[in-house]
C-alpha positions as CSV (number, residue, x, y, z in Angstrom):
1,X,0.0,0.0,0.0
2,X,1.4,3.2,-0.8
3,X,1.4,5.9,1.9
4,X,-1.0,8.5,0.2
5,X,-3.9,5.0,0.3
6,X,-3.3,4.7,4.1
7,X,-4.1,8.5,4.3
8,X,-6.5,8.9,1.6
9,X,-9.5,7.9,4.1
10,X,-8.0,10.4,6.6
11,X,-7.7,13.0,3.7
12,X,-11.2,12.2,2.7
13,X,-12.9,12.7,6.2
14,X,-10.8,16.3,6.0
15,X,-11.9,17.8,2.4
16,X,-16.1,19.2,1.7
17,X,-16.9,16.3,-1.0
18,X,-19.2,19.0,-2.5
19,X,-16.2,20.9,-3.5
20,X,-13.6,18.6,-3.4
21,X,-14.4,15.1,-3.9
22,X,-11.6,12.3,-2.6
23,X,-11.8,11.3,-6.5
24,X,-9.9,15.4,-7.6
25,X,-7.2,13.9,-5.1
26,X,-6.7,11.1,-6.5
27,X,-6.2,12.8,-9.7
28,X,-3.8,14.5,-8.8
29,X,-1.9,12.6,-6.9
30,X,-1.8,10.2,-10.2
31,X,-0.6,12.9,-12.2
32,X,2.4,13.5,-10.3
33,X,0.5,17.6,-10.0
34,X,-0.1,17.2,-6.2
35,X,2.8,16.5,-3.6
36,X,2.9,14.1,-1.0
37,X,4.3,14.7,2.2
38,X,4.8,11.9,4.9
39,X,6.2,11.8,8.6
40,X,5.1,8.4,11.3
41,X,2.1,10.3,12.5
42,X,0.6,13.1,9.2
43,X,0.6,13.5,6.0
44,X,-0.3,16.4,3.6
45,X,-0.7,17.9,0.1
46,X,0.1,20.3,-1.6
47,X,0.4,21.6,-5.6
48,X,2.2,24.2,-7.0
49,X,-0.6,27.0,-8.6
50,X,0.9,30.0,-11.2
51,X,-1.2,33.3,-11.0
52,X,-1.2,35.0,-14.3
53,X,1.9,37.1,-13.3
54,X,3.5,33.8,-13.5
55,X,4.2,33.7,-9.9
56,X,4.4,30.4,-8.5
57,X,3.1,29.8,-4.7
58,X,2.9,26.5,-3.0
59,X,-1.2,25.3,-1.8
60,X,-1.7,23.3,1.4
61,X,-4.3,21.4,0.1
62,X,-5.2,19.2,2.9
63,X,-3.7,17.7,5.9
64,X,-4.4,15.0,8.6
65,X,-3.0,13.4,11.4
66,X,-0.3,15.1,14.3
67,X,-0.7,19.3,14.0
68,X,2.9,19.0,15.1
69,X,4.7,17.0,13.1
70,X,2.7,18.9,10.2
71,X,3.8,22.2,11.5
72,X,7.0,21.1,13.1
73,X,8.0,18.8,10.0
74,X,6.1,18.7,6.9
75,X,5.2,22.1,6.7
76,X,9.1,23.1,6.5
77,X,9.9,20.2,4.6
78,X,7.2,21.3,1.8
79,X,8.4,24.8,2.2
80,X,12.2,24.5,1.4
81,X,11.1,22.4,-1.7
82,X,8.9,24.7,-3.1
83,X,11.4,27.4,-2.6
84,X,13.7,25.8,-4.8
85,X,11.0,25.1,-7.2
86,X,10.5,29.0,-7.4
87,X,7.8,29.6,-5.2
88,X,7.4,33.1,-4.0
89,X,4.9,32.5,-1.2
90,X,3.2,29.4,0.9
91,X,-0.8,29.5,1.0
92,X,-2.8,27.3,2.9
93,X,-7.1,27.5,3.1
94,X,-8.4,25.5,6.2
95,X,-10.3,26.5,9.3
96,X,-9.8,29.2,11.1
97,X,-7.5,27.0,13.8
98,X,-4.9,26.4,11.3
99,X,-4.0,30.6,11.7
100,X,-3.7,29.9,15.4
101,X,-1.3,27.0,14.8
102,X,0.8,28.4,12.3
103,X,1.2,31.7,13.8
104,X,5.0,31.1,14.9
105,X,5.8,29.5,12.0
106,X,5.6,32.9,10.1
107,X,2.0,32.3,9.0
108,X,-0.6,34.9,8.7
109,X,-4.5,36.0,7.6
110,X,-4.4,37.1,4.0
111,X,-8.2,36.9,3.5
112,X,-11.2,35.7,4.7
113,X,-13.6,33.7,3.0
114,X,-16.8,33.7,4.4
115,X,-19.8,31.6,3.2
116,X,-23.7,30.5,3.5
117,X,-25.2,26.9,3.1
118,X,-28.1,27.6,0.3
């Protein structure tokens, strides 16, 4: 079993499936777009996105298992990668909690999204 499979329920129980079903992860992942990253007790993902001023920024897109070894590990490990890949900045859309946590790493509130079930 690879390790994304032994985290893909664990990813799954973390993403909307309205907006992002487990099956866009997958994709990804099988298209080399989305990176993995792996420690004994978390794992994340992440992809590299280009705005149109070809800037290049890292996406958390979705984490599960210790909040420190993703902070303490992951997060860095995934950071000093993506800097050598070009990326200017590190963006990562989550609950609100993930501000809190992040806050000594360097992290901070760029913008909120706000939203209404309909």
């Amino acid at each position: 079993m690879t390790a994304y499979q032994s985290w893909r329920e664990a990813f799954a129980s973390a993403l909307d499936p309205r907006l992002h079903p487990i099956e866009y992860l997958d994709g990804l992942v099988l298209s080399g777009r989305a990176q993995m990253w792996y420690s004994d007790g978390a794992a994340m993902a992440t992809e590299i996105r280009r705005y149109p001023s070809g800037a290049l920024v890292i996406h958390g897109l979705v984490a599960a298992g210790s909040i420190e070894e993703i902070r303490d590990l992951l997060i860095p490990r995934a950071e000093a990668w993506a800097r050598q890949a070009g990326c200017i900045l590190a963006l990562i859309e989550s609950r609100s909690g993930w501000a809190k946590a992040l806050r000594t790493s360097g992290y901070e509130p760029h913008q909120l999204t706000i939203r209404k079930e309909l």
